[in-house]
N, C-alpha and C positions, 0 to 999 in steps of 0.2 A: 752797147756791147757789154756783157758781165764779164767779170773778172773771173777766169777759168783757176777751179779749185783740184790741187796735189793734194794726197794724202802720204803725210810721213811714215817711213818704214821701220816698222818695231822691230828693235832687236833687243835679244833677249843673252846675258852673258853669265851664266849661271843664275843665279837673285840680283842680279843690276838690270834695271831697264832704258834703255837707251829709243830716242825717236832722232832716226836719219833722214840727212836730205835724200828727198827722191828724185833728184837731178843735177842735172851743172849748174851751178846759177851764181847769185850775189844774195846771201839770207839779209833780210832786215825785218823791223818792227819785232824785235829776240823777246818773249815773255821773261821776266825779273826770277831770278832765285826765290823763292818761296812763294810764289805762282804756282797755283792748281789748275791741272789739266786733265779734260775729262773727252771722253767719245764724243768724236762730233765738233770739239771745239778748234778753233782757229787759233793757232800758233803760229802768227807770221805769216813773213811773204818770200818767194824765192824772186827774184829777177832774175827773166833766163831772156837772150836777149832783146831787153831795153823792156819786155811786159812782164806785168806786175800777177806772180800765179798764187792764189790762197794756201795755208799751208795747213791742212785739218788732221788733226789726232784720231787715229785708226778706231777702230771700235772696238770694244772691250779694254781700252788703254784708261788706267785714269793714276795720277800721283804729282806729287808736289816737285818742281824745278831745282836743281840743285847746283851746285858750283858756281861760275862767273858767269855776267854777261856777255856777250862777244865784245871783241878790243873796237871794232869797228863796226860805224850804224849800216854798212854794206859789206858783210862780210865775204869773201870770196869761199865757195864750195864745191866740193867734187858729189858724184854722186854717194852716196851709204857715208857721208861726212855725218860725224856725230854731232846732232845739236842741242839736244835736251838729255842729262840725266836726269831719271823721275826716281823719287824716292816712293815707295806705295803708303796708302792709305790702309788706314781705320774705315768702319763702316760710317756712312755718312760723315765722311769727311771733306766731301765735297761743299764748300759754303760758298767763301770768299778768299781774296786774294790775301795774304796776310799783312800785308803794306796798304790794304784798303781804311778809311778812317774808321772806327770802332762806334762813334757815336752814329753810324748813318745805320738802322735797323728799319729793314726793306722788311714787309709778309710777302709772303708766296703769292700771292695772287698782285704784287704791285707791277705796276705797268712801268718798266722801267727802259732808257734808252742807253742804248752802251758804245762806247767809244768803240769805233773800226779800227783804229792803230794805237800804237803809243806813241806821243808828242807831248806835245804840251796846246793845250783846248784852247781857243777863246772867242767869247761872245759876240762878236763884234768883228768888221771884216778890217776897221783901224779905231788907233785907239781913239780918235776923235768922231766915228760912228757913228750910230744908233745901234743897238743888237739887233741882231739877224731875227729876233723871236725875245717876248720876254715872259713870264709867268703869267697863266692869265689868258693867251691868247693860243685860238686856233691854230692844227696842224692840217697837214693837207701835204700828199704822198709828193716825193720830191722837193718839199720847201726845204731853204736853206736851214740849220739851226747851230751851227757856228763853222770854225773852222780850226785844224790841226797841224799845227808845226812842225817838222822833222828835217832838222838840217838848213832852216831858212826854207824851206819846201812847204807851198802851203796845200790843203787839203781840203777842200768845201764836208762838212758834213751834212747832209741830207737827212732827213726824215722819209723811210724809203715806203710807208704805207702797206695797203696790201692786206690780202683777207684775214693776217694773223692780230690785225690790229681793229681796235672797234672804228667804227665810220665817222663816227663825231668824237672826236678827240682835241686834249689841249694841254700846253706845259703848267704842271702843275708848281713844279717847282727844280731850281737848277740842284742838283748835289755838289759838282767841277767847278768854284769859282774860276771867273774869268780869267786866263792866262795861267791856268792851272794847269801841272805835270798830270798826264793819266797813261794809262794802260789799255793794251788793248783788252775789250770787255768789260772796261772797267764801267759803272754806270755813271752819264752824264746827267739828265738828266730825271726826275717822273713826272709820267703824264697820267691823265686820267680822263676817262670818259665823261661826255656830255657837251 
């Protein structure tokens, strides 16, 4: 069963842009203060009771995160609860996250995999494991390729396949060291065809 996707409600307060809860819930997985967000993209999760509902930035929305985190990794929310102040953009200012590392320069055509929540990532299902997957070797839709922390909460990550990806594929190399802080969207690891 997939995980059914909300779209946040833009509100507009003269030049402030604001993206609201579109229901009752519990927000978590919050995008970081200086996080960029654009149409389309996935900003969190609402818990409305006990499932887990996507949270996607409306179309024609795109600008930078601003203020604090939420005080809580389950925040409680009413509906039109404010959750993002977005500051706007410059043209093509949509890149990267600004807490992203500096030295990792992806080209547009890289085949890259991105974290589904923010936790903290790790390669391995304990630390005395083998990884789940290591550079080098075959992907194949549904194979594990680590897993994500949140709250002692663990999270299998999946390699989800699928016609947008080529058919013979493999890790080419991790970006996230192991037990590493990420973001949602943030890129785990790249793969490359062949």
């Amino acid at each position: 069963m997939s995980t059914p996707v909300l779209e946040l409600i833009e509100e507009r307060d003269g030049d402030e842009l604001w993206l609201c809860s579109p229901d009752v819930g519990l927000f978590t997985n919050a995008q970081l203060p200086g996080d960029l967000l654009a149409a389309g993209a996935l900003a969190g999760q609402l818990m409305i009771l006990g499932r887990a509902h996507e949270l996607r930035v409306p179309a024609r929305v795109q600008g930078r995160v601003q203020g604090s985190s939420p005080e809580l990794t389950h925040q409680p929310v009413a509906y039109g609860t404010r959750l993002y102040h977005l500051s706007p953009l410059g043209d093509g200012a949509l890149d990267t996250p600004s807490h992203a590392p500096q030295d990792q320069t992806l080209g547009t055509d890289a085949l890259v995999l991105k974290s589904p929540q923010t936790g903290r990532f790790y390669h391995r299902p304990s630390p005395t494991d083998e990884p789940f997957i290591s550079p080098g070797q075959r992907l194949v839709a549904g194979q594990e390729i680590g897993m994500i922390e949140v709250m002692k909460t663990f999270t299998t990550v999946s390699f989800p396949g699928g016609s947008e990806w080529p058919e013979k594929i493999h890790l080419k190399e991790w970006l996230a060291e192991d037990g590493a802080e990420v973001t949602q969207g943030e890129p785990l690891g790249v793969l490359e065809e062949g």
